[in-house]
ChimeraX commands (.cxc) that place a marker at each C-alpha (Angstrom):
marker #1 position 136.04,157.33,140.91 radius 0.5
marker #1 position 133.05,159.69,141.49 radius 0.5
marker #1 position 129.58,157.64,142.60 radius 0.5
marker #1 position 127.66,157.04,139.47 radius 0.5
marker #1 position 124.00,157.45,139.63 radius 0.5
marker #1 position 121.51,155.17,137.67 radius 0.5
marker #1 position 118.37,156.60,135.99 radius 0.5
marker #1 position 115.60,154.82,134.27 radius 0.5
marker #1 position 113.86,155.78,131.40 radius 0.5
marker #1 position 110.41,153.83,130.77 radius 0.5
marker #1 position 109.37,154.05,126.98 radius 0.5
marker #1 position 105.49,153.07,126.74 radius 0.5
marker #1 position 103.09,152.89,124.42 radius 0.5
marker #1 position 99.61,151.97,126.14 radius 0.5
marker #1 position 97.65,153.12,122.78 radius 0.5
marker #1 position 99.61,152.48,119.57 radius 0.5
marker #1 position 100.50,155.42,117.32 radius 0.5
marker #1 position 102.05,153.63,113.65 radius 0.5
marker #1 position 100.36,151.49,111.19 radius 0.5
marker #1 position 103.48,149.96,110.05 radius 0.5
marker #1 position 104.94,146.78,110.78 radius 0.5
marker #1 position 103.77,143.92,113.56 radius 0.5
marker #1 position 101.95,145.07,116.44 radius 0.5
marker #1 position 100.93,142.67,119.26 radius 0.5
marker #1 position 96.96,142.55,120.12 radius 0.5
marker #1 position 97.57,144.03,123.35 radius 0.5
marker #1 position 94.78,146.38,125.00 radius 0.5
marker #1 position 94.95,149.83,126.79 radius 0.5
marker #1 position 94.31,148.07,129.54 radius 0.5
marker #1 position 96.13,145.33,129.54 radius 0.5
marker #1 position 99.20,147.40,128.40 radius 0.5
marker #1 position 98.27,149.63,131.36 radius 0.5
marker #1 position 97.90,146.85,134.08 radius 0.5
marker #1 position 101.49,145.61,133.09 radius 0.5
marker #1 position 102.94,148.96,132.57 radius 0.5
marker #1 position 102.09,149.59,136.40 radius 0.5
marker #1 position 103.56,145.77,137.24 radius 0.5
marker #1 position 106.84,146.97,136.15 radius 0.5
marker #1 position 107.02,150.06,137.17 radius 0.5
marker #1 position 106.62,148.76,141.19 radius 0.5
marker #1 position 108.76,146.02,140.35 radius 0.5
marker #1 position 111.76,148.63,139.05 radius 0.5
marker #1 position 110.63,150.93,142.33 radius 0.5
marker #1 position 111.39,147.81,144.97 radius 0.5
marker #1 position 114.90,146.91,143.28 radius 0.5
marker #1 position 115.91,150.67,145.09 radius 0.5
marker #1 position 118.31,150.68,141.81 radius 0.5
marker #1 position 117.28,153.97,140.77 radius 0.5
marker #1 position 117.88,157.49,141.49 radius 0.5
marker #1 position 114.59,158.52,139.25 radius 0.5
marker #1 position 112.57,156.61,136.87 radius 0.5
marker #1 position 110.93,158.26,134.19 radius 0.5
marker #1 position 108.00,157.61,132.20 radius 0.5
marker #1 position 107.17,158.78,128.78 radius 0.5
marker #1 position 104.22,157.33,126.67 radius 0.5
marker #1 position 103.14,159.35,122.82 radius 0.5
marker #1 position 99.67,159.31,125.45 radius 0.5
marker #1 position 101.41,162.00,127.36 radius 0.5
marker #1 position 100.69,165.02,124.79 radius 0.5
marker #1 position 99.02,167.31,127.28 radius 0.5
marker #1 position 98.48,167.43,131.03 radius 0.5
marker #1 position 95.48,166.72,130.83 radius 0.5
marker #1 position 96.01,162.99,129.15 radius 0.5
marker #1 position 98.94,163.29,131.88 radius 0.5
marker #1 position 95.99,163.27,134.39 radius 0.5
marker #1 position 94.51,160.38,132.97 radius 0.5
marker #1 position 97.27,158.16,132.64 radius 0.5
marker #1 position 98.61,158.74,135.91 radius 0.5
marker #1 position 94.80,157.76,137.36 radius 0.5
marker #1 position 94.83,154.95,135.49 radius 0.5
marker #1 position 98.39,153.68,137.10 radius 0.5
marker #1 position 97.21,154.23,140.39 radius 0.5
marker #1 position 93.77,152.62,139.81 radius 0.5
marker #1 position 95.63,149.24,138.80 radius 0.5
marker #1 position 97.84,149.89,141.71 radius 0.5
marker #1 position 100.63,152.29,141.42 radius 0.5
marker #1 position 103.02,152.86,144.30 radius 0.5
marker #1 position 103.58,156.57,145.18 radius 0.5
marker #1 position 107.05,157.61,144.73 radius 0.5
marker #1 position 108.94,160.66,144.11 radius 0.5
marker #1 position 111.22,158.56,142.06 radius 0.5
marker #1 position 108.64,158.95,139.52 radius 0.5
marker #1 position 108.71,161.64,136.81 radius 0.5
marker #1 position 106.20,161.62,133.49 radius 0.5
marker #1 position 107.22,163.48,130.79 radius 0.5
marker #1 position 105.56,165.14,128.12 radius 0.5
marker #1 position 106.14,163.74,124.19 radius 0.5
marker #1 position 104.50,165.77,121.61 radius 0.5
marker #1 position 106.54,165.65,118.77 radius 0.5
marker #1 position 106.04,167.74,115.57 radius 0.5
marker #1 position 103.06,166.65,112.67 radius 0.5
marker #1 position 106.19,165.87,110.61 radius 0.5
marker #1 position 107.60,163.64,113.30 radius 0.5
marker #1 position 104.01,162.33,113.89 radius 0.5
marker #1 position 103.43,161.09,110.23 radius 0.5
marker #1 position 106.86,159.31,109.97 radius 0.5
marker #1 position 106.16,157.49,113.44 radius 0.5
marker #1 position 103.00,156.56,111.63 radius 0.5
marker #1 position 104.75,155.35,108.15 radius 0.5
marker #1 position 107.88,154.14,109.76 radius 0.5
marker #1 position 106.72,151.68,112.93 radius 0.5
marker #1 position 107.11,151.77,116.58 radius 0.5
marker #1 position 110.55,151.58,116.73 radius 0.5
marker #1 position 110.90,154.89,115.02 radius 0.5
marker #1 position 108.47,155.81,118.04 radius 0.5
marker #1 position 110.36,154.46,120.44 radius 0.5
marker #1 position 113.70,156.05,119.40 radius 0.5
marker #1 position 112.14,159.50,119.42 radius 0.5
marker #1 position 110.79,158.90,122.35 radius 0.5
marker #1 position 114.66,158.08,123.50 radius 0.5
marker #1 position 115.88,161.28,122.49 radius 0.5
marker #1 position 113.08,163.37,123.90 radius 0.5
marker #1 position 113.35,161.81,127.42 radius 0.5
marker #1 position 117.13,162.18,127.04 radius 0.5
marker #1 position 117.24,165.61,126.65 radius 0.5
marker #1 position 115.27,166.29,129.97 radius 0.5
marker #1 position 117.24,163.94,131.53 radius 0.5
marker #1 position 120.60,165.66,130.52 radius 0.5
marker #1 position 119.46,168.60,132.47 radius 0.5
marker #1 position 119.27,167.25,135.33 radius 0.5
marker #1 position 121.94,164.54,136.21 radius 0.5
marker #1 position 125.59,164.66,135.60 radius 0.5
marker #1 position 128.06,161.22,135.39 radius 0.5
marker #1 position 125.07,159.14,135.53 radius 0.5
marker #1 position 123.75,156.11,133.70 radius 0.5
marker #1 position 120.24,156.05,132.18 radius 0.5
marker #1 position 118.89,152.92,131.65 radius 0.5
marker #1 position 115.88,152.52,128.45 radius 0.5
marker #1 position 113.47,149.31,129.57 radius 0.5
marker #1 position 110.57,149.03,127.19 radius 0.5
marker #1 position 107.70,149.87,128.56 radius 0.5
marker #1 position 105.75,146.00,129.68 radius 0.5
marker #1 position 109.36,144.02,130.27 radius 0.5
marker #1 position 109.69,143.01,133.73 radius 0.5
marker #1 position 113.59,141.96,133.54 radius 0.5
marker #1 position 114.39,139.69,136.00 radius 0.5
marker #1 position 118.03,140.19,136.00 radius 0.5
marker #1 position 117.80,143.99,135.94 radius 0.5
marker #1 position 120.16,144.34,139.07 radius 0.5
marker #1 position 123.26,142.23,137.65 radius 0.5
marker #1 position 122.84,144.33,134.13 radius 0.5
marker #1 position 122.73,147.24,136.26 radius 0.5
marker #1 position 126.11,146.69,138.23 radius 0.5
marker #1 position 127.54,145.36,135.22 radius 0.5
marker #1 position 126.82,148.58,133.01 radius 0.5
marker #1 position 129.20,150.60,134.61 radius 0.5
marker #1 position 132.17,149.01,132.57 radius 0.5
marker #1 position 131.14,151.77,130.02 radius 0.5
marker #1 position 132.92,154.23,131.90 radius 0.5
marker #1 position 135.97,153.01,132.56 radius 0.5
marker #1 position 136.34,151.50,128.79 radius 0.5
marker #1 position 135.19,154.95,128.05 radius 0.5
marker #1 position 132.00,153.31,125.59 radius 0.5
marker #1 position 128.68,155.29,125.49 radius 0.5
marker #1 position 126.23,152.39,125.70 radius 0.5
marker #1 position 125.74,148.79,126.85 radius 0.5
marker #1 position 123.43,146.55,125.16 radius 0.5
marker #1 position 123.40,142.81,123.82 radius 0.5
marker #1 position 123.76,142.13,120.28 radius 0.5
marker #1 position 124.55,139.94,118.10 radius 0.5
marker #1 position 127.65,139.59,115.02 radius 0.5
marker #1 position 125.88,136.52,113.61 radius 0.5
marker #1 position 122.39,138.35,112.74 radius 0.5
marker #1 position 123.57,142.00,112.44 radius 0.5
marker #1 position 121.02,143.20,115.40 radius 0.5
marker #1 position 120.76,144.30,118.79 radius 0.5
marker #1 position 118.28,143.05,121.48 radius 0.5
marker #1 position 116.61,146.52,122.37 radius 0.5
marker #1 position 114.37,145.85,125.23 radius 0.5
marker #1 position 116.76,147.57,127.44 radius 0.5
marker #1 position 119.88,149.70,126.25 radius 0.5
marker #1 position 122.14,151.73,128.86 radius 0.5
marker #1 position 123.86,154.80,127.66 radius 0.5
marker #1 position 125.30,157.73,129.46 radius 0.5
marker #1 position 122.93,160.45,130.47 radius 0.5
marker #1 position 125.46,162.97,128.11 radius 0.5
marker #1 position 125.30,161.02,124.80 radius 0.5
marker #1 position 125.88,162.73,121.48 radius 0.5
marker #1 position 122.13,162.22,120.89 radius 0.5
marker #1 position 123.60,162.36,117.12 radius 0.5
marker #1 position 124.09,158.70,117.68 radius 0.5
marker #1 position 120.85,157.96,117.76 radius 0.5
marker #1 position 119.38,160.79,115.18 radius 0.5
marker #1 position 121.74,158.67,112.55 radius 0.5
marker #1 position 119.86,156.03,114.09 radius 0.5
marker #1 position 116.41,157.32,113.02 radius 0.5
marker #1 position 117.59,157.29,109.39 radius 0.5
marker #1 position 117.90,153.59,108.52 radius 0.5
marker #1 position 114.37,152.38,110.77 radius 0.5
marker #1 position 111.40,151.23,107.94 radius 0.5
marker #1 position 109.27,148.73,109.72 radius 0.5
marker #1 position 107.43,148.28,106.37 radius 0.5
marker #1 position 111.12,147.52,104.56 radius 0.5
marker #1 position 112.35,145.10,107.87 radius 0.5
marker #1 position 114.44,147.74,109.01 radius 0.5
marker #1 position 113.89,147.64,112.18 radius 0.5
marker #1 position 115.59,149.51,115.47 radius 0.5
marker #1 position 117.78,146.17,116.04 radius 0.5
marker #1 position 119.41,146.37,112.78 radius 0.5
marker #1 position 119.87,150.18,113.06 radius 0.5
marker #1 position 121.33,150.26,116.55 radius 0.5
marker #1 position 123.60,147.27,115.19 radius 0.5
marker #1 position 124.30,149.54,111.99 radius 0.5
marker #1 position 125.16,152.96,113.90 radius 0.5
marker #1 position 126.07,152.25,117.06 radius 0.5
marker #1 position 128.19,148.77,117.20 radius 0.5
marker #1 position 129.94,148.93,114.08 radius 0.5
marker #1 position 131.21,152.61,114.72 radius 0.5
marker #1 position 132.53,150.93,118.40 radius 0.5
marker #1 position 130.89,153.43,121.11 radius 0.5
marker #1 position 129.00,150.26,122.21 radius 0.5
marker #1 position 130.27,147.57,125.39 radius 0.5
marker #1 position 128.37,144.25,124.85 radius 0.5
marker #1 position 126.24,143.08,127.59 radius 0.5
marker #1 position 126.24,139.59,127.73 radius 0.5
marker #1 position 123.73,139.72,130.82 radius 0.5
marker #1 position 120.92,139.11,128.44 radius 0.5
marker #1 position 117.31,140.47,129.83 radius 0.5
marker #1 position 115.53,137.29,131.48 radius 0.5
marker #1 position 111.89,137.37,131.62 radius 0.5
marker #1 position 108.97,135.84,133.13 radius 0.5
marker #1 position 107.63,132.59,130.86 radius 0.5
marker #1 position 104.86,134.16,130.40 radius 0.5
marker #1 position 105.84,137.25,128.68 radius 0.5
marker #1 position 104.65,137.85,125.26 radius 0.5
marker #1 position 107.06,139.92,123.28 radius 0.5
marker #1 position 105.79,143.02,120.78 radius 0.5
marker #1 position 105.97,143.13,117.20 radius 0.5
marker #1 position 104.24,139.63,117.38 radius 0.5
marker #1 position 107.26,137.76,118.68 radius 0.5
marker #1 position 105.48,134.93,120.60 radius 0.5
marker #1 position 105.90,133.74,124.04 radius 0.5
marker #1 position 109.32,134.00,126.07 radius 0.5
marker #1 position 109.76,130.66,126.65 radius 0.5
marker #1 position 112.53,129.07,128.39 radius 0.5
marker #1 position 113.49,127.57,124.78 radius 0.5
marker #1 position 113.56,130.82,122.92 radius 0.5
marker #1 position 115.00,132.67,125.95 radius 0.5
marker #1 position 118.13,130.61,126.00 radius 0.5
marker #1 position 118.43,130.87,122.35 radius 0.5
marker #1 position 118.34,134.52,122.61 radius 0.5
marker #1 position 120.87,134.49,125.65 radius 0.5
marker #1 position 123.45,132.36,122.90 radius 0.5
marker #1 position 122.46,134.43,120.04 radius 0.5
marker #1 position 122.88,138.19,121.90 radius 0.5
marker #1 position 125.53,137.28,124.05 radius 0.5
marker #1 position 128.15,135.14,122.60 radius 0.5
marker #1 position 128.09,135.00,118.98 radius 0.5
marker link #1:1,2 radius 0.2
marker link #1:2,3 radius 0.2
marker link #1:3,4 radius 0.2
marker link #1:4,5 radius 0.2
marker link #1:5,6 radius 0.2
marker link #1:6,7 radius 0.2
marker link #1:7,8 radius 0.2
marker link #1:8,9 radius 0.2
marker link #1:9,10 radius 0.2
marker link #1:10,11 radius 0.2
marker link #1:11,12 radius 0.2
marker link #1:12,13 radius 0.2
marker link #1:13,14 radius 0.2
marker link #1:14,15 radius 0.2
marker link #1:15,16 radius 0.2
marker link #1:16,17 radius 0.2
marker link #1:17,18 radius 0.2
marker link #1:18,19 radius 0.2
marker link #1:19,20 radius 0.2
marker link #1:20,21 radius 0.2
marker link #1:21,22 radius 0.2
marker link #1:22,23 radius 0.2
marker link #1:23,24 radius 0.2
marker link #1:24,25 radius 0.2
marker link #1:25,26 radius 0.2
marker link #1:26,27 radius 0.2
marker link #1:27,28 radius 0.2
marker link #1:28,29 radius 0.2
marker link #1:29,30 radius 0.2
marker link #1:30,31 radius 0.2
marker link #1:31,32 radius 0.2
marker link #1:32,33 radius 0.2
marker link #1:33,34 radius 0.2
marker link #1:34,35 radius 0.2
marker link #1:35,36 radius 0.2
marker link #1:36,37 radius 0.2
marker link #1:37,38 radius 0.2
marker link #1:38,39 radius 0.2
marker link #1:39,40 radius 0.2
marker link #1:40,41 radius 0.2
marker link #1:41,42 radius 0.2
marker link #1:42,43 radius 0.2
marker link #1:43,44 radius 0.2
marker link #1:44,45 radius 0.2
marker link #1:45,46 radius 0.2
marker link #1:46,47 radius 0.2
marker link #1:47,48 radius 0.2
marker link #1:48,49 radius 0.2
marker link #1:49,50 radius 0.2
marker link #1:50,51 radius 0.2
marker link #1:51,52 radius 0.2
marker link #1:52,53 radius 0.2
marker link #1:53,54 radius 0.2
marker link #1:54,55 radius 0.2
marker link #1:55,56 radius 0.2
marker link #1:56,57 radius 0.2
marker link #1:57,58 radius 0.2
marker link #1:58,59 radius 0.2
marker link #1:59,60 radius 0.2
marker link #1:60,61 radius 0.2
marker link #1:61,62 radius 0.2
marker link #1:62,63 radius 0.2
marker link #1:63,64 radius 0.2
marker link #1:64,65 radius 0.2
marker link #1:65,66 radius 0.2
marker link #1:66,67 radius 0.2
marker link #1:67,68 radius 0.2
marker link #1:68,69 radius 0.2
marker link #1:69,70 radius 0.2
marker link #1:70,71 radius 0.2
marker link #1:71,72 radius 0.2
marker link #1:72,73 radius 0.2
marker link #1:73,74 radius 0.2
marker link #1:74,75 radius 0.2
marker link #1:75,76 radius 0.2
marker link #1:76,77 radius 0.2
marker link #1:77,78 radius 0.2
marker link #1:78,79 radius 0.2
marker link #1:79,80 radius 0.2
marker link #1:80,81 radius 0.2
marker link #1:81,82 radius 0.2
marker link #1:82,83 radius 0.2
marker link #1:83,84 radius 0.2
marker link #1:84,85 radius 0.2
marker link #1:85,86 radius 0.2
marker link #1:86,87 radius 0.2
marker link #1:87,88 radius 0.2
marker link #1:88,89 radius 0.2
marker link #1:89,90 radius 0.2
marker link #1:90,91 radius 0.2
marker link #1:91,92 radius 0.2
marker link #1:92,93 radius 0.2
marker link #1:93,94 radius 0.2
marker link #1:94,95 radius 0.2
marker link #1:95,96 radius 0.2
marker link #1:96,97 radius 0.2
marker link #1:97,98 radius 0.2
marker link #1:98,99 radius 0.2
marker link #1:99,100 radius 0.2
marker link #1:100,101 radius 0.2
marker link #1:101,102 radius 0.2
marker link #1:102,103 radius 0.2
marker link #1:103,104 radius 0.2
marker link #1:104,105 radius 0.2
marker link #1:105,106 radius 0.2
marker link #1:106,107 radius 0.2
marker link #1:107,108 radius 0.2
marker link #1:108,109 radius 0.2
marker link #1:109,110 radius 0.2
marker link #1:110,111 radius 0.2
marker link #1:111,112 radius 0.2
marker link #1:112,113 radius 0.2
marker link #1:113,114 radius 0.2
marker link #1:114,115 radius 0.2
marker link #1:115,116 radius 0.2
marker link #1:116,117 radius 0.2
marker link #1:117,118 radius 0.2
marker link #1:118,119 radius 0.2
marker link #1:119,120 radius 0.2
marker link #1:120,121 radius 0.2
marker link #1:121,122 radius 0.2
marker link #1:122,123 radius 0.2
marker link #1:123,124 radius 0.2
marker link #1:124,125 radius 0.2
marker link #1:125,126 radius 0.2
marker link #1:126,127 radius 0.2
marker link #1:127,128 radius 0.2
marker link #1:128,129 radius 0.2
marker link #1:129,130 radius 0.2
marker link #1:130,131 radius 0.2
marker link #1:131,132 radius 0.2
marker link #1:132,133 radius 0.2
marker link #1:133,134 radius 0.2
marker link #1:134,135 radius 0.2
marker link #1:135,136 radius 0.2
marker link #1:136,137 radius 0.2
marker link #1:137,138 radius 0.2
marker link #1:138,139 radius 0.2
marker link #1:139,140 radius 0.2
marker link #1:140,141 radius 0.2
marker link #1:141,142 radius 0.2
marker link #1:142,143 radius 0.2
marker link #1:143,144 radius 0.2
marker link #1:144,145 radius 0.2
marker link #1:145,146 radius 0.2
marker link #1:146,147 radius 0.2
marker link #1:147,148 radius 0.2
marker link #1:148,149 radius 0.2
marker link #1:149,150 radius 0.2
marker link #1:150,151 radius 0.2
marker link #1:151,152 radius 0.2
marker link #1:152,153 radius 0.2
marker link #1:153,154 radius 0.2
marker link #1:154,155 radius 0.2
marker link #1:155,156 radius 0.2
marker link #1:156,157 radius 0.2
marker link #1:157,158 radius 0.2
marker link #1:158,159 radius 0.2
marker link #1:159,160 radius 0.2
marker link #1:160,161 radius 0.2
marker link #1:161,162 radius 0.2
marker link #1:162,163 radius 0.2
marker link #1:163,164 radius 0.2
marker link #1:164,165 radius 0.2
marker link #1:165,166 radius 0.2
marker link #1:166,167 radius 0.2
marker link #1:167,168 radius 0.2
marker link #1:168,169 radius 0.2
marker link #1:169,170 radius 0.2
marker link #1:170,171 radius 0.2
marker link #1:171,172 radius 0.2
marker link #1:172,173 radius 0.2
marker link #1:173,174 radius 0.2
marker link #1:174,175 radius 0.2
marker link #1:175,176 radius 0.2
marker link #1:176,177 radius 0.2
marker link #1:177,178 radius 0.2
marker link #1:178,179 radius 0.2
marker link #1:179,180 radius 0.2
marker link #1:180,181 radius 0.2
marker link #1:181,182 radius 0.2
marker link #1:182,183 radius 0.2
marker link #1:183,184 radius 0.2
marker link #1:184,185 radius 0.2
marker link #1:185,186 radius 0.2
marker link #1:186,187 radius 0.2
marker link #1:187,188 radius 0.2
marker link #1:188,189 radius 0.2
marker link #1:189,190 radius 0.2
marker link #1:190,191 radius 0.2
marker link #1:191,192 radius 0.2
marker link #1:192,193 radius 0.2
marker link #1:193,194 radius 0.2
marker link #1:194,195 radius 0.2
marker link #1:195,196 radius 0.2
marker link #1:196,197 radius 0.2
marker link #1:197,198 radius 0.2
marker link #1:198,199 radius 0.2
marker link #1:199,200 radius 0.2
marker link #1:200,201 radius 0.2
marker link #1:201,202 radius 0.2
marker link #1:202,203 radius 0.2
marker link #1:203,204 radius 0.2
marker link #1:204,205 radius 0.2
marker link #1:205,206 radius 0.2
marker link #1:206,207 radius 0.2
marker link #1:207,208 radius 0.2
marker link #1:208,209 radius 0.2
marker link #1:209,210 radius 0.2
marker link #1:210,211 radius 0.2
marker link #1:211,212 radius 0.2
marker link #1:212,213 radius 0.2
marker link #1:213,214 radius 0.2
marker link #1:214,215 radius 0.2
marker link #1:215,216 radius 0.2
marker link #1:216,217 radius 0.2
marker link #1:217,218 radius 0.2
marker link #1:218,219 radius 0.2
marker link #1:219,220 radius 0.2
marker link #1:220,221 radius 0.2
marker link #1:221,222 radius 0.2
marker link #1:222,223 radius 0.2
marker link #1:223,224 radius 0.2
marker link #1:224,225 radius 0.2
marker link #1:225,226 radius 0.2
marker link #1:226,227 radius 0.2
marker link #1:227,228 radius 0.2
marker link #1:228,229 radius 0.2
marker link #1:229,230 radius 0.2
marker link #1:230,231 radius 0.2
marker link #1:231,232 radius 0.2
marker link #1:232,233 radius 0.2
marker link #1:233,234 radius 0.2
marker link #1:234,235 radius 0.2
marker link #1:235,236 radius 0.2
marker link #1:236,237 radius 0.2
marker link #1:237,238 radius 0.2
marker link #1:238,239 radius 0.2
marker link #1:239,240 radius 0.2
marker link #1:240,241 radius 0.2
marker link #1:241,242 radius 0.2
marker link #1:242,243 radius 0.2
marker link #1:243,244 radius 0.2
marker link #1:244,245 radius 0.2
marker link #1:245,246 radius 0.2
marker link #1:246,247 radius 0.2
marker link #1:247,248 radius 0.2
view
């Protein structure tokens, strides 16, 4: 079997760009100053060939400029592992990321950074961690992922049968995807009408099969505080999350 290469693709949001749905009270800089934690904690695990960055700050080079500074002020390690890319999507695009909620956001920005990363890499796997989640178990999801190949799947995520959702915070997929996937995706995401990215992915992606269930679900720190105003990741509601996305 050919050597399969692992990319990572960082989806951040250090300013945030929707008025629709639940939004945790996070700061620029405190979004920034974790942003940067994970990003050196994903550089020491060696796991990845690059890791890419892309933030709806990133419109121009010269906000590129000053959101690179700002890593580097809070601490940055230098790497040419790291790549930032550019997401300036159309005034249409805009105004339904603002009407439809960050996970609309989010799976634009998917596409976007997938399509630069298709150019690039061949029989690889890239790897979507939102933006502040330092995963604690990235390396076993990591090994793990490349069952998608040989059960010939297109992604690897947790979800769950009994709620009809997906845990999102990280989603591997193949680096050649039929980004239609996830433009069928796009359709059925409403913050405002809880339809959220979960129930989409579950929607469009599980129930047509392409997806391999990881049951490796994402541990965190105890003192991570989820977005969309989920609370605390306590060692409670982490294990109730590990039962609810991995087994039923």
């Amino acid at each position: 079997m050919k050597k399969i290469y692992h990319i990572c693709l960082i989806t951040s949001c250090i300013i945030p760009n929707t008025i629709s749905g639940p939004i945790t009270n996070f700061t620029k800089k405190e979004r920034l100053m974790q942003l940067t934690n994970n990003i050196n904690y994903l550089l020491k695990t060696s796991l990845f060939k690059k890791i890419y960055i892309i933030d709806p700050f990133l419109n121009c080079e010269e906000k590129m400029k000053e959101f690179t500074s700002d890593l580097f002020k809070n601490g940055l390690i230098k790497s040419k592992k790291l790549k930032f890319l550019t997401f300036n999507p159309s005034e249409k695009t805009k105004l339904q990321i603002r009407k439809k909620g960050k996970g609309y956001s989010e799976l634009e920005m998917i596409i976007e950074g997938t399509k630069k990363i298709n150019k690039d890499n061949v029989n690889t796997l890239v790897h979507k961690i939102s933006g502040r989640y330092k995963i604690l178990n990235i390396k076993k999801i990591v090994k793990k992922s490349e069952v998608i190949f040989k059960n010939k799947k297109q992604l690897y995520l947790p979800f769950s049968r009994l709620l009809s959702k997906c845990f999102t915070v990280i989603i591997t997929y193949k680096s050649d995807i039929d980004l239609k996937l996830f433009l069928d995706c796009l359709k059925d995401i409403d913050d405002k009408k809880n339809k959220y990215v979960e129930h989409s992915f579950y929607k469009n992606l599980v129930r047509k099969k392409v997806t391999y269930r990881n049951n490796i679900v994402p541990k965190f720190e105890l003192i991570m505080i989820g977005g969309s105003k989920q609370g605390r990741y306590g060692i409670f509601k982490q294990l109730i999350n590990k039962f609810l996305y991995g087994y039923m």
